[in-house]
TIPAPA-287963 format. One record per residue (C-alpha): x, y negated, z negated. Coordinates in nm, 4 decimals. Example, Ala and Ser with C-alpha at 12.3 -4.5 7.8 and 13.67 -1.06 7.14 Angstrom:
# TIPAPA-287963
<xx: 1.2300	yy: 0.4500	zz: -0.7800>
<xx: 1.3670	yy: 0.1060	zz: -0.7140>
//
This chain:
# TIPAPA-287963
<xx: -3.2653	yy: -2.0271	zz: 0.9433>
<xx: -2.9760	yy: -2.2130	zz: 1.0787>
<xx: -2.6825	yy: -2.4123	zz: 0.9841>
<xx: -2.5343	yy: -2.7296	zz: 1.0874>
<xx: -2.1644	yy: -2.6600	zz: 1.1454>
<xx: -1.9555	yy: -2.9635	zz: 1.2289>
<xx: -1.7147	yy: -3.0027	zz: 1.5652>
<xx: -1.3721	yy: -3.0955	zz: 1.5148>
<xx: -1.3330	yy: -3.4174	zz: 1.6649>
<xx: -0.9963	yy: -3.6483	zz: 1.7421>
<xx: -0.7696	yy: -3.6604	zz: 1.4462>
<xx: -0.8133	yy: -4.0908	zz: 1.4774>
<xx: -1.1799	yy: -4.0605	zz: 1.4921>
<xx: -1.1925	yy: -4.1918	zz: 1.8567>
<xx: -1.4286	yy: -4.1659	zz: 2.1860>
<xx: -1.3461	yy: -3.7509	zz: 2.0781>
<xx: -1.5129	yy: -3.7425	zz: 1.7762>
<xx: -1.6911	yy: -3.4031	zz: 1.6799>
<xx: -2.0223	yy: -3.3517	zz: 1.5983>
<xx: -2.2582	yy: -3.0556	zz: 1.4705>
<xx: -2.3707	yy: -2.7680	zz: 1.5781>
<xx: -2.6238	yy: -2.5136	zz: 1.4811>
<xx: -2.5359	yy: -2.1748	zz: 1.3638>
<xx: -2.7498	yy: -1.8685	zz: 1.2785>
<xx: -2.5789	yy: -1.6783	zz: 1.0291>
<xx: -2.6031	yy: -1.3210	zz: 0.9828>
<xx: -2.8783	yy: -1.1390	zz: 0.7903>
<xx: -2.7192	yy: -0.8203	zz: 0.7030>
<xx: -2.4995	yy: -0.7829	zz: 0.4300>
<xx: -2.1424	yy: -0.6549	zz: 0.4046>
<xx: -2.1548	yy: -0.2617	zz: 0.4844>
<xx: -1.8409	yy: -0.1547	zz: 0.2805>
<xx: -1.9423	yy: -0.0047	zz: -0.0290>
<xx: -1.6406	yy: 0.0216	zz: -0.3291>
<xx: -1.4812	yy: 0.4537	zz: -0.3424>
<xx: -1.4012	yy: 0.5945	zz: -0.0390>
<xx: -1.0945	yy: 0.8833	zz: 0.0433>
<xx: -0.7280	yy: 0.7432	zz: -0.0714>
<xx: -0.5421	yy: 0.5761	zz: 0.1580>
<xx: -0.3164	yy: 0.8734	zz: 0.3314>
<xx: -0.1684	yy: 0.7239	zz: 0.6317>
<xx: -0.0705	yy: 0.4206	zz: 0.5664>
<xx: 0.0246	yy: 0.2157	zz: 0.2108>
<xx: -0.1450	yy: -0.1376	zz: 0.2082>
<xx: -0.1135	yy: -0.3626	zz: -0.0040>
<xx: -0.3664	yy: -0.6730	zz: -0.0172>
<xx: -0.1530	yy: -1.0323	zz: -0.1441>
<xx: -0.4396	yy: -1.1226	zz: -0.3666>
<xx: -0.5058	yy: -1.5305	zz: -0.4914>
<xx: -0.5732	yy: -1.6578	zz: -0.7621>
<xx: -0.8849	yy: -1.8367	zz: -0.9561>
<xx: -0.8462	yy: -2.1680	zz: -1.0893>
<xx: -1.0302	yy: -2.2377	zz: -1.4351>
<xx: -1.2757	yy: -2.5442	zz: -1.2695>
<xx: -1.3320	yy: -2.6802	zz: -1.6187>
<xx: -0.9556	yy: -2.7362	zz: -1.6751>
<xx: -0.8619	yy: -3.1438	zz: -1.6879>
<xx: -0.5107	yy: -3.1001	zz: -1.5246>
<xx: -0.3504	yy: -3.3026	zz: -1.2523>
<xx: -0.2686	yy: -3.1094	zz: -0.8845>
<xx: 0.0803	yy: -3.1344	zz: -1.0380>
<xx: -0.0128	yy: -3.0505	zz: -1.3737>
<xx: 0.0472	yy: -2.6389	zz: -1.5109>
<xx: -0.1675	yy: -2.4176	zz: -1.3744>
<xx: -0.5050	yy: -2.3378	zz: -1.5278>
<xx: -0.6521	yy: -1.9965	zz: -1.4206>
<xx: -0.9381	yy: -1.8290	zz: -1.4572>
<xx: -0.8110	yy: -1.4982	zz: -1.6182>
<xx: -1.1232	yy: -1.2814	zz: -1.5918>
<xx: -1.2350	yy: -1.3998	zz: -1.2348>
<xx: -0.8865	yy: -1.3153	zz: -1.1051>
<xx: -0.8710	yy: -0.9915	zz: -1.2731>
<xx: -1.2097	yy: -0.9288	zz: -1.1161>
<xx: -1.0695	yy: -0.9719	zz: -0.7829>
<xx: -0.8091	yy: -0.7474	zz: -0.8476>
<xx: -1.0435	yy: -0.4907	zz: -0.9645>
<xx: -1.2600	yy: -0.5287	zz: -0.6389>
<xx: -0.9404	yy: -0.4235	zz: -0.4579>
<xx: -0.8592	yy: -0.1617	zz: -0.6421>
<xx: -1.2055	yy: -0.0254	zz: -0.5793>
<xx: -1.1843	yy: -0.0306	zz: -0.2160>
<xx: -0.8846	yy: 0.1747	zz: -0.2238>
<xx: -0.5862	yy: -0.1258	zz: -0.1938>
<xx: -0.2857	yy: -0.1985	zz: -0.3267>
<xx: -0.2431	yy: -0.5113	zz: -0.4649>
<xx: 0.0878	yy: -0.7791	zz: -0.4575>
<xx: 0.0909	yy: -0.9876	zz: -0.7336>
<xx: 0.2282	yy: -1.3678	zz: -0.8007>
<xx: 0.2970	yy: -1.3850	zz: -0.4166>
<xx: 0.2838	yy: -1.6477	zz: -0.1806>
<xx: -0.0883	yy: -1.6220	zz: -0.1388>
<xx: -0.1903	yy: -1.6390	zz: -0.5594>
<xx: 0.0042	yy: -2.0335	zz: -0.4629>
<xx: 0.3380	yy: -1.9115	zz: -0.5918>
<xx: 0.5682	yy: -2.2401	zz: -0.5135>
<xx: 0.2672	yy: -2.4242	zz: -0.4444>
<xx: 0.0803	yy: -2.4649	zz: -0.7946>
<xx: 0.1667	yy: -2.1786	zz: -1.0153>
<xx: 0.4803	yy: -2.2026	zz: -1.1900>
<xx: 0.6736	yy: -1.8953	zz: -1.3276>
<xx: 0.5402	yy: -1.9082	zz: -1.7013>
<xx: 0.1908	yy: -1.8784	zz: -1.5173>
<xx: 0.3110	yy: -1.6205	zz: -1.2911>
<xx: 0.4822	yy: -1.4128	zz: -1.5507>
<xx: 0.1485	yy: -1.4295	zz: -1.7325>
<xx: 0.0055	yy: -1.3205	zz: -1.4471>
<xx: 0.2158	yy: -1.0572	zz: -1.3598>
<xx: 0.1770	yy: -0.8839	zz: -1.7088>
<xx: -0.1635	yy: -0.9188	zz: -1.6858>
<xx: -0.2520	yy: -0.7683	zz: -1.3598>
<xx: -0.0201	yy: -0.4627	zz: -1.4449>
<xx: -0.2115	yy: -0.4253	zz: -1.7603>
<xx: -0.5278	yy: -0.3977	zz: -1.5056>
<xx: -0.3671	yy: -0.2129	zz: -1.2844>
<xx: -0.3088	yy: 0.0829	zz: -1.5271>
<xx: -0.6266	yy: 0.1064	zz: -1.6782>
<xx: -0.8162	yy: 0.0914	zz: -1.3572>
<xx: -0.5343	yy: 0.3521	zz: -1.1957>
<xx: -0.4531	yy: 0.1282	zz: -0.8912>
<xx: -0.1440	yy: 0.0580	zz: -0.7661>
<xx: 0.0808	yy: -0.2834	zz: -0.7735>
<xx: 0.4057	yy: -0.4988	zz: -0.6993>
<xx: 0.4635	yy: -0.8198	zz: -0.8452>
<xx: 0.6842	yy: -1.0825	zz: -0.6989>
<xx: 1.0337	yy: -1.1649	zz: -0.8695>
<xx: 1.1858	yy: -1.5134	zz: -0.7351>
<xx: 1.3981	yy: -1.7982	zz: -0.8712>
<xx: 1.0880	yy: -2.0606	zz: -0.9147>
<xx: 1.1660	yy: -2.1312	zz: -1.2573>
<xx: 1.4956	yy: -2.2861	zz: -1.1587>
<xx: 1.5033	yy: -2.7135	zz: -1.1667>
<xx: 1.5023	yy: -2.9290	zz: -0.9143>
<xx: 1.8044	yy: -3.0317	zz: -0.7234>
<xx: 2.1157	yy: -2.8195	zz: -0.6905>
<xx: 2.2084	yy: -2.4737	zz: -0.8203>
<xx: 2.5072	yy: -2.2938	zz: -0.7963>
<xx: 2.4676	yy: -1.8985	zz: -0.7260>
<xx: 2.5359	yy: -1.7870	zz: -1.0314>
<xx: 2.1888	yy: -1.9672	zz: -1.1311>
<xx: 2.0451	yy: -1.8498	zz: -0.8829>
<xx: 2.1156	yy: -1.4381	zz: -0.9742>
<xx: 2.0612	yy: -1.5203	zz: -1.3340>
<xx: 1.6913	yy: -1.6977	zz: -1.2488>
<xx: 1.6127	yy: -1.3673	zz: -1.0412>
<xx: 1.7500	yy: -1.1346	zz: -1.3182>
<xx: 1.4646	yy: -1.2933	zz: -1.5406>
<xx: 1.1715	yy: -1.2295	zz: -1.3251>
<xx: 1.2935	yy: -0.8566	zz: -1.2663>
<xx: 1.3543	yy: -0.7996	zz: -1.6208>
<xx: 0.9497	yy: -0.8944	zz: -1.7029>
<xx: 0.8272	yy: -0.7048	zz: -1.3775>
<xx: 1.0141	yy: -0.4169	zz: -1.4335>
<xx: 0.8981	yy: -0.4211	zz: -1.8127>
<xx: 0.5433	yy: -0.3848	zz: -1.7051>
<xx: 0.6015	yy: -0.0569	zz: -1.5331>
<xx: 0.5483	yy: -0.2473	zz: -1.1556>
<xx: 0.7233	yy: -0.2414	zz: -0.8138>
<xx: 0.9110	yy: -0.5288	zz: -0.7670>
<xx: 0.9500	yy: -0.7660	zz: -0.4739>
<xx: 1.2185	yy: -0.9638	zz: -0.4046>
<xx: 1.1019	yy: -1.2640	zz: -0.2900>
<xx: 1.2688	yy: -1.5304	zz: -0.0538>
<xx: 1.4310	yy: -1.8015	zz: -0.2808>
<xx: 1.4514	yy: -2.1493	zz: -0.2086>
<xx: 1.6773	yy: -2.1931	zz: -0.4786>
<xx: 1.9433	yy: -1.8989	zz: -0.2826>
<xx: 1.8661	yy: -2.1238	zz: 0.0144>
<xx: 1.9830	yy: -2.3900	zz: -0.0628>
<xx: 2.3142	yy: -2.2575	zz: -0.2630>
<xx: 2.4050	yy: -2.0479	zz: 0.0057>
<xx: 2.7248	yy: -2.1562	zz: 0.2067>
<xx: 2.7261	yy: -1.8223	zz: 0.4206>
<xx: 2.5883	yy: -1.4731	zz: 0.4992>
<xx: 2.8471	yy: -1.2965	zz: 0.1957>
<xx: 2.6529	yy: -1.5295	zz: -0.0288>
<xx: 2.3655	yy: -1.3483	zz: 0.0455>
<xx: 2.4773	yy: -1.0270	zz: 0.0538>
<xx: 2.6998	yy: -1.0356	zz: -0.2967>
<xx: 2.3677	yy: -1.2270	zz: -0.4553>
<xx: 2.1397	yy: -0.8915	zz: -0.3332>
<xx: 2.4122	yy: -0.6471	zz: -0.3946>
<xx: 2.4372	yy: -0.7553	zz: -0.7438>
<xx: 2.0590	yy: -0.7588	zz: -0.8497>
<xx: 1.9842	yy: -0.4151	zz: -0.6585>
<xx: 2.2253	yy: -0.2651	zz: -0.7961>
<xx: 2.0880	yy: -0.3333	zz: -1.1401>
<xx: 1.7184	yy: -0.2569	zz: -1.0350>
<xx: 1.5922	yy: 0.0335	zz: -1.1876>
<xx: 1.3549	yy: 0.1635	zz: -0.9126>
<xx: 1.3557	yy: 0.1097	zz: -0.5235>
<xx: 1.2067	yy: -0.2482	zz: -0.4989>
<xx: 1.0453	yy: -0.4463	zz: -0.1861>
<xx: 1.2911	yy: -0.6817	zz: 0.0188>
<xx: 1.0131	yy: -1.0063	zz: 0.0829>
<xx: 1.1723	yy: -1.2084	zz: 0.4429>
<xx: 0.9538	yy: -1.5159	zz: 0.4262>
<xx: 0.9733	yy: -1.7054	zz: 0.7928>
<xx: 0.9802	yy: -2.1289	zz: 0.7469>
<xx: 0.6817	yy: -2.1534	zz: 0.8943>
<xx: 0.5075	yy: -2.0095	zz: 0.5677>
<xx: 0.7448	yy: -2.2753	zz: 0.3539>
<xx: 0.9989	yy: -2.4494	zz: 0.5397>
<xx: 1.2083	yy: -2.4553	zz: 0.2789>
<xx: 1.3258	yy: -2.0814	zz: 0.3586>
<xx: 1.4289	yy: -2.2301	zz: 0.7097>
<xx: 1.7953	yy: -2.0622	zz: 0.7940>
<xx: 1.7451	yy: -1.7571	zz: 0.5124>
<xx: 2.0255	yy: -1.4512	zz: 0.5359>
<xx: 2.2556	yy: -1.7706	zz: 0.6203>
<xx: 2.1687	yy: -1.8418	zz: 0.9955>
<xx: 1.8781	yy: -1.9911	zz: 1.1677>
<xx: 1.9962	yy: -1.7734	zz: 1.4610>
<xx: 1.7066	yy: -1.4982	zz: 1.3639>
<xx: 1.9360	yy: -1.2621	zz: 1.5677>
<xx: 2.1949	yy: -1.3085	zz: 1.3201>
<xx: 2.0049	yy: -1.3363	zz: 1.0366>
<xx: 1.8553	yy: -0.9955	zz: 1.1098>
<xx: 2.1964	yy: -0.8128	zz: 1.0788>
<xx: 2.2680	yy: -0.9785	zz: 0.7569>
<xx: 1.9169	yy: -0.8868	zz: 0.6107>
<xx: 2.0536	yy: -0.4880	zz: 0.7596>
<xx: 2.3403	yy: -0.5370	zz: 0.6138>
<xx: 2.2144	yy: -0.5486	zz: 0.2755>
<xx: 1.9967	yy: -0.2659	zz: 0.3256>
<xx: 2.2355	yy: -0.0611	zz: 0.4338>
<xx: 2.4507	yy: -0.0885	zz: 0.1354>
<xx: 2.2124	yy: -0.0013	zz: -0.0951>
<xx: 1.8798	yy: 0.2080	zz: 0.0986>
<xx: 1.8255	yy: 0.3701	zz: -0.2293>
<xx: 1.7521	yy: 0.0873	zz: -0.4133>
<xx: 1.5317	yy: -0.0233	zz: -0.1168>
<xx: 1.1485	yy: 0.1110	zz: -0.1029>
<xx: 1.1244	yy: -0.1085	zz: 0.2335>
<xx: 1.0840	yy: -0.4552	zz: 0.3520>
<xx: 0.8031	yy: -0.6677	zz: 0.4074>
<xx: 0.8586	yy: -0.9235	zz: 0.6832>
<xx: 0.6690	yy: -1.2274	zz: 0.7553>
<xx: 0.7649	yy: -1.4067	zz: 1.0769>
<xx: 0.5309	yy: -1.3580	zz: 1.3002>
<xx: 0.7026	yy: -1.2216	zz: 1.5459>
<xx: 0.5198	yy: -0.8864	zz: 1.6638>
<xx: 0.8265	yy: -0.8208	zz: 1.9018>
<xx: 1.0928	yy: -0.8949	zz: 1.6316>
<xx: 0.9479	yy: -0.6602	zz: 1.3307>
<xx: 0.9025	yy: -0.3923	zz: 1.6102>
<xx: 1.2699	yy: -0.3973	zz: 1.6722>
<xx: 1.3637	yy: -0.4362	zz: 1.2876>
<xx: 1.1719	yy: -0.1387	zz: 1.1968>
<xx: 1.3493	yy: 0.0547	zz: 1.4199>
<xx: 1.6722	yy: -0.0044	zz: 1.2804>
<xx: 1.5587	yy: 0.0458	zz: 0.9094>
<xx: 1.7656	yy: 0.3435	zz: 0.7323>
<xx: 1.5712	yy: 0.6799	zz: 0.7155>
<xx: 1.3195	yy: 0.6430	zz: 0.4263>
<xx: 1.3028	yy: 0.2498	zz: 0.4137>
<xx: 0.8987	yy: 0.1137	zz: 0.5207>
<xx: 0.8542	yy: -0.1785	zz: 0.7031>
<xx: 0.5524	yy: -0.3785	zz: 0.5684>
<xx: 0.4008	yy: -0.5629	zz: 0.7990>
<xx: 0.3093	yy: -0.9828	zz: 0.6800>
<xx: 0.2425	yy: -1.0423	zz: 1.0064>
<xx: -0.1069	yy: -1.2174	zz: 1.0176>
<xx: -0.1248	yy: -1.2471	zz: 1.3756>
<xx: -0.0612	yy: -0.9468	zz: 1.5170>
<xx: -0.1229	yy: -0.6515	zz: 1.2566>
<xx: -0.3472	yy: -0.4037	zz: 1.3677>
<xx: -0.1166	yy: -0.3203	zz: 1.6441>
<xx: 0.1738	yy: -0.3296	zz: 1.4415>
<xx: -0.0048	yy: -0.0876	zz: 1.1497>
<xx: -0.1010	yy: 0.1239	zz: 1.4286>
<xx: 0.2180	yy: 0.1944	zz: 1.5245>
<xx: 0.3663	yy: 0.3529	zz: 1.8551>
<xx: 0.5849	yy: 0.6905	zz: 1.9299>
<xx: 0.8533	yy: 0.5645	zz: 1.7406>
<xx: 0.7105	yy: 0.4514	zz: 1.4675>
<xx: 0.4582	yy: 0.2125	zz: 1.2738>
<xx: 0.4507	yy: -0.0738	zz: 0.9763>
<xx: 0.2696	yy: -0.0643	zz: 0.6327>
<xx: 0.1259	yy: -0.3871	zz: 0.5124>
<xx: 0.1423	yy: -0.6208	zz: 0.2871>
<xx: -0.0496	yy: -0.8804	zz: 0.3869>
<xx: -0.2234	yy: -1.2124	zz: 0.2837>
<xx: -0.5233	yy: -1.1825	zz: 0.5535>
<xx: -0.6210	yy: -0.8447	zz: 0.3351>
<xx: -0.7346	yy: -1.0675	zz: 0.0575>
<xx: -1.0551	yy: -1.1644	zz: 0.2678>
<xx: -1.0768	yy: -0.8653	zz: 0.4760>
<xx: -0.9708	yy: -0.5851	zz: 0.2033>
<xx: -1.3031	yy: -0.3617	zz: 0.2100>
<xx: -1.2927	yy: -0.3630	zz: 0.5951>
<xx: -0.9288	yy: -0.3300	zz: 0.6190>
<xx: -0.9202	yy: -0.0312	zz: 0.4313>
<xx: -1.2074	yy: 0.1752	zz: 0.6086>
<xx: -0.9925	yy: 0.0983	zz: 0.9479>
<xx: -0.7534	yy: 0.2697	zz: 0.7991>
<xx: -0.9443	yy: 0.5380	zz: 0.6517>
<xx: -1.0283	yy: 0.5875	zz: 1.0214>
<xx: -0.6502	yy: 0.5835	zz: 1.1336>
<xx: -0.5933	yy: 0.8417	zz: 0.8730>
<xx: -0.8588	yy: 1.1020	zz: 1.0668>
<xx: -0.5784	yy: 0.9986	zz: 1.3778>
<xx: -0.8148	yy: 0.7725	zz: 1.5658>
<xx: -0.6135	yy: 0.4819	zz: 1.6460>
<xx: -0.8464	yy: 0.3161	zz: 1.9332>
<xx: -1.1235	yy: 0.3702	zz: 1.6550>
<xx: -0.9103	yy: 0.1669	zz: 1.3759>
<xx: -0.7916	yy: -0.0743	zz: 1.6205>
<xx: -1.1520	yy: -0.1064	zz: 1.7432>
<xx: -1.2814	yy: -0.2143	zz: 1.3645>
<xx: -0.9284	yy: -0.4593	zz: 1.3067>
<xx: -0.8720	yy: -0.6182	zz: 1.5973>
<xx: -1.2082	yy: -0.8293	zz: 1.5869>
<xx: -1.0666	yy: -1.0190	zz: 1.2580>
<xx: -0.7764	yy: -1.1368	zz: 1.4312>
<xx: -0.9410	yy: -1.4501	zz: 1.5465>
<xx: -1.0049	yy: -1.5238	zz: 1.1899>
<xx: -0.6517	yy: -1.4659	zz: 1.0705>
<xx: -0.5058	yy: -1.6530	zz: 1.3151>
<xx: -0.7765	yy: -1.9307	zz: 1.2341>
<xx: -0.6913	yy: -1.9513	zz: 0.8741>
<xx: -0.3166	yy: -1.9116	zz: 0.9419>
<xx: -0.3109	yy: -2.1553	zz: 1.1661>
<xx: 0.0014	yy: -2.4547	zz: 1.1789>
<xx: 0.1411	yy: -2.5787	zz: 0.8740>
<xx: 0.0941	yy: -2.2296	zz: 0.8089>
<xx: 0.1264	yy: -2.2662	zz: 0.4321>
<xx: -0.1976	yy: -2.3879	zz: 0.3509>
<xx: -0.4057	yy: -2.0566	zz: 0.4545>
<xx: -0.4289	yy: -1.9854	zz: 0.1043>
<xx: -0.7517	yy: -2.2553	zz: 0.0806>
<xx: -0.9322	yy: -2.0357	zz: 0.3527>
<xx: -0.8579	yy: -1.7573	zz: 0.1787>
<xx: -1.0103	yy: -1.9116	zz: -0.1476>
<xx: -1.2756	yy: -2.0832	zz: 0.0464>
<xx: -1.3989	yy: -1.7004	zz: 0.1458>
<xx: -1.3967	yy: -1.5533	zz: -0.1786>
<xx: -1.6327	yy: -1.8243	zz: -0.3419>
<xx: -1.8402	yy: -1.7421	zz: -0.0040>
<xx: -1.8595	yy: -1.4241	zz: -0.0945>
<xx: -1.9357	yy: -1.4219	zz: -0.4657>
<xx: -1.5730	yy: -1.3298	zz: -0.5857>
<xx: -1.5762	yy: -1.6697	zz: -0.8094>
<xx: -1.8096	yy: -1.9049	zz: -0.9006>
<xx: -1.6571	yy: -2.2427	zz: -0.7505>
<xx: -1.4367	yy: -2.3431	zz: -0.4720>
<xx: -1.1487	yy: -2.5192	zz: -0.6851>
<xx: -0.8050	yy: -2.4265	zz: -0.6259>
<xx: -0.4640	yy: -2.4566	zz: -0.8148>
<xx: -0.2840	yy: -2.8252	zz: -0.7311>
<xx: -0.6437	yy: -2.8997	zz: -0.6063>
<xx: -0.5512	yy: -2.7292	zz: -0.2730>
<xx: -0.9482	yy: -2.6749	zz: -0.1627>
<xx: -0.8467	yy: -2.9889	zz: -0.0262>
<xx: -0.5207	yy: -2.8958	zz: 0.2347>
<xx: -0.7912	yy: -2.7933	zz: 0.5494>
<xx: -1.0272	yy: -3.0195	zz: 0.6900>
<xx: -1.4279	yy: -2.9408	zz: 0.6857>
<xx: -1.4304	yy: -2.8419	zz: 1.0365>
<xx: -1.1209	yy: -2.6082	zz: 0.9981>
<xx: -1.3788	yy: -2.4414	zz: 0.6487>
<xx: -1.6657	yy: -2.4039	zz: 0.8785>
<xx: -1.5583	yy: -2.2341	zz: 1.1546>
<xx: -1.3667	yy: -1.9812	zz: 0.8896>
<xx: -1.7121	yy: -1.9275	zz: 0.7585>
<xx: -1.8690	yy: -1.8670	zz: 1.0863>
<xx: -1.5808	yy: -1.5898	zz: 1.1934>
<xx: -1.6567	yy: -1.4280	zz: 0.8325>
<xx: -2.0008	yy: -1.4257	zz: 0.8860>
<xx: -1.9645	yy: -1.3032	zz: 1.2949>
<xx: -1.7421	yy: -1.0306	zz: 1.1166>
<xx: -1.9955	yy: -0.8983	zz: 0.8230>
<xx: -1.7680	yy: -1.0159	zz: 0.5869>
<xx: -2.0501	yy: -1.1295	zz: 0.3444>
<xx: -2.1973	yy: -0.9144	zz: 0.0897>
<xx: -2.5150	yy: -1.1868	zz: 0.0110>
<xx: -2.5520	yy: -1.3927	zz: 0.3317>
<xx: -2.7562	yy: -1.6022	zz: 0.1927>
<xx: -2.5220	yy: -1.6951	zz: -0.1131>
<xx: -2.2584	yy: -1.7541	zz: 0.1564>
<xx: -2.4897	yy: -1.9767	zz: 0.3652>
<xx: -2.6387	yy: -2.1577	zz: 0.0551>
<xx: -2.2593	yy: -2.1962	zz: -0.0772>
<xx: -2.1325	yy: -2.3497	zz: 0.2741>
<xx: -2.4594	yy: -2.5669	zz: 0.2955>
<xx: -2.3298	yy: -2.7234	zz: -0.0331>
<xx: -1.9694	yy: -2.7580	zz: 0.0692>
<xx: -2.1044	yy: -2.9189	zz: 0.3302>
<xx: -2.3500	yy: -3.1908	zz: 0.2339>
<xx: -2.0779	yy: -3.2988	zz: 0.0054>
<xx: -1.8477	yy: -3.3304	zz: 0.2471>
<xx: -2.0681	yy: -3.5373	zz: 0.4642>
<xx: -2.2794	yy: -3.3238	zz: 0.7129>
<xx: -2.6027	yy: -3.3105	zz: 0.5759>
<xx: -2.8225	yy: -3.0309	zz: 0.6266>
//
């Protein structure tokens, strides 16, 4: 049995145009079974996505509807393999379809999940609730205050997220460090600082008041520095390999570095003399059963055998990560319908739409090459639909 997968041709449609190719997808299923040893080595956190109710008549900029029990689901099937999971992050569409009375919904009901089925989890606290146009900084403390005040009320770790809103308000470095220094110094337990790179949402472009990343870096220090107990770690997302490598290394005694780097993780969880990153990462959505027996195999102090099992899924990180960055969240969705996770392929602001059908096929065909499937055939059928509608009959 094969599959007609379709080339990518010229953008214009020209002389270039792509055509199709056959593909024999795999026939075994996914090997990773849910239990396993904790996690000892390394904490990992999986940024899960969320399911959008497909029956719901609302407009891509309408409220978000979501699925409650097939996102709780996928939750649950992390927390079975052994994975944290970060909540109402950038890759459940936070800025890009859920709004915060969604989010906050979401957030107390994942931590509701989360203690009952024992597993751990950090929810996101940001300033998305804030209108349009321009805020002053006050706003912009008083708008994060919020969001701690319902994370922390559900008994979670929270993240400080990147703000837009601070972004834009900002007039200098001390405006970042008196807006930080005033909410960590009301947060009740050591929380996550988030450093979200443009190239994720370009509105962050110039965060910690410099688009020198040299100087941003000592600003984002800075506030660490002044308060490490308040800080748990960091989790930094610029894909940069190089950069975080350096960062970590400068991190105050007991502060983690959590890796968001999609590109280059494996080698940056496995670590070198001096040190290593955590992760909290998007790509772990897709790859969380495999992601966490790697590490169950860095734990036993293999690190050629864990890089051997991670560093074949690269390709499809990179793939689905791929410029404008911020749409890898509709790979990411298209895999979990794929693999059973949901029933549909519909996203939140109708983003199933934001990759093109070549882009979705070769995502499936890296899954499949990587055993990422726990019903082939479902995932073949499923793509075979996706598809035909799409134009490339099979």
């Amino acid at each position: 049995m094969t599959i007609l997968l379709p080339r990518a041709g010229a953008p214009d449609g020209g002389p270039h145009a792509g055509g199709t190719y056959a593909y024999t997808p795999r026939t075994e299923p996914a090997p990773f079974a849910p239990g396993g040893a904790p996690l000892a080595s390394r904490t990992v956190f999986s940024a899960a996505h969320v399911v959008a109710d497909p029956y719901a008549d609302v407009p891509p900029d309408g409220p978000a509807a979501v699925d409650w029990e097939s996102t709780l689901a996928f939750r649950r099937h992390l927390w079975s393999h052994g994975l944290g999971v970060a909540e109402a992050m950038d890759t459940a569409q936070r800025g890009m379809g859920l709004d915060w009375p969604v989010a906050a919904e979401l957030i107390r009901r994942s931590a509701a999940e989360a203690r009952s089925a024992g597993g751990a989890i950090a929810c996101g606290v940001g300033t998305d609730q804030l209108p349009p146009g321009e805020v002053t900084l006050d706003q912009v403390a008083a708008a994060y205050e919020d969001q701690l005040g319902v994370v922390e009320e559900t008994g979670a770790q929270a993240i400080l997220m990147a703000s837009r809103g601070l972004a834009a308000a900002a007039k200098s470095p001390d405006d970042y460090l008196e807006t930080y220094g005033h909410l960590l110094r009301q947060c009740a337990e050591p929380v996550i600082l988030h450093w979200l790179g443009p190239m994720f949402d370009p509105a962050l472009d110039g965060y910690w008041g410099s688009p020198d990343l040299d100087a941003a870096t000592d600003t984002f220090l800075d506030v660490i520095a002044a308060h490490p107990d308040k800080v748990d770690g960091i989790k930094v997302s610029l894909l940069d390999a190089e950069r975080e490598v350096e960062l970590r290394r400068r991190l105050p005694d007991g502060v983690r570095c959590y890796t968001g780097d999609d590109f280059n993780y494996p080698e940056l969880i496995a670590g070198d003399e001096r040190g290593f990153s955590h992760a909290l990462l998007g790509i772990f959505d897709p790859l969380g059963p495999l992601a966490a027996e790697a590490v169950r195999v860095l734990d036993t102090g293999d690190t050629q055998g864990f890089r051997d099992v991670l560093d074949p899924t690269v390709e499809l990180s990179r793939h689905l990560f791929r410029t404008p960055t911020r749409f890898y969240k509709t790979g990411v969705v298209l895999l979990a319908w794929l693999a059973g996770h949901q029933s549909h392929f519909t996203m939140v602001g109708g983003l199933q739409s934001a990759r093109s059908l070549p882009h979705l096929a070769r995502a499936y065909e890296l899954a499949d090459r990587l055993g990422l499937f726990p019903d082939p055939a479902l995932a073949e059928s499923r793509m075979k639909s996706l598809l035909t509608v799409g134009g490339v009959p099979q």
